[in-house]
C-alpha positions in Angstrom: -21.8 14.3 -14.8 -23.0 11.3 -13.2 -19.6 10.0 -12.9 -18.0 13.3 -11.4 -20.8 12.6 -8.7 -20.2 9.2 -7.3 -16.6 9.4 -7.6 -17.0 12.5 -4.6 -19.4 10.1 -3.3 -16.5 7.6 -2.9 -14.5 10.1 -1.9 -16.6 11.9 0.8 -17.0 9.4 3.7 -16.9 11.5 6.7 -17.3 8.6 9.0 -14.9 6.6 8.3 -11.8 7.7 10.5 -9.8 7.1 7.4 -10.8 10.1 5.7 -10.4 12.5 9.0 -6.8 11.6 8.8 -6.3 11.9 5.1 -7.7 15.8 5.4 -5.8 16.5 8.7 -2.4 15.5 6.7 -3.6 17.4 4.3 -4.0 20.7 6.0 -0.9 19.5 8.0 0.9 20.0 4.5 -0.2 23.1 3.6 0.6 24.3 6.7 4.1 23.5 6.5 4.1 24.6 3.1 2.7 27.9 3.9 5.2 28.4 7.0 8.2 27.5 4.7 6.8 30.1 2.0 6.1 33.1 5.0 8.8 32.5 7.1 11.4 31.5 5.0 13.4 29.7 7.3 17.3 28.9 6.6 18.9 25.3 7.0 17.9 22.4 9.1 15.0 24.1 9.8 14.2 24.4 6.2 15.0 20.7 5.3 13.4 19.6 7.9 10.0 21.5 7.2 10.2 20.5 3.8 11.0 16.6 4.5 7.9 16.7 6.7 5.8 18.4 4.6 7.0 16.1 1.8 5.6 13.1 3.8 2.3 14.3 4.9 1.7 14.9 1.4 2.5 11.1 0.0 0.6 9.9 3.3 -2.0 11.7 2.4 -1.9 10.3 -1.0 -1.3 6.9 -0.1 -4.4 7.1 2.7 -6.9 8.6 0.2 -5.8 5.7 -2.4 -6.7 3.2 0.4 -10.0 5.4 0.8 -10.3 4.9 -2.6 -10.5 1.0 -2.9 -12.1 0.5 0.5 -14.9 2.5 -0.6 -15.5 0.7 -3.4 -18.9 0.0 -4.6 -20.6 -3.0 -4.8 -21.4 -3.6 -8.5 -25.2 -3.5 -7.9 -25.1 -0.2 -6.8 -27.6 2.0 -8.3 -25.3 5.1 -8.9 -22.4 3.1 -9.9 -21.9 3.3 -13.9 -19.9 0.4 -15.8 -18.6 0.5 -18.9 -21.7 -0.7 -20.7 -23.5 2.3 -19.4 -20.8 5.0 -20.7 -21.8 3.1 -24.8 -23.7 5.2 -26.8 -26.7 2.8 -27.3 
């Protein structure tokens, strides 16, 4: 459970502007998705929702991968757990 926690602690850095953007393209994505699903538009349109939703979504990714590493911790880091700790001793 320990693990589970400071992995959303990486995760959850609200003031870093890099994790602003990562959730507004990801409610940018589900927005298009939902339009494409409710509306159901026909051609261009369609492709073009799609294409753009598409991208938002492997921004998103790529952005909360760079999160990721940027916020990693520093190995003396209290709630950080190596590999030694995860042994049954």
């Amino acid at each position: 459970m320990a693990f589970q926690v400071s992995t959303l602690r990486r995760l959850w850095q609200p003031r870093w502007p890099l994790f602003w953007l990562v959730i507004t393209l990801n409610l940018m994505s589900s927005a298009m998705t939902s339009t494409l699903l409710v509306m159901q538009p026909t051609g261009a349109m369609r492709g073009l929702l799609t294409l753009f939703a598409l991208l938002n979504t492997f921004a998103g990714w790529w952005l909360l991968a760079r999160l990721w590493r940027e916020t990693a911790p520093s190995p003396g880091e209290p709630h950080v757990q190596g590999a030694a700790d995860h042994q049954d001793r």
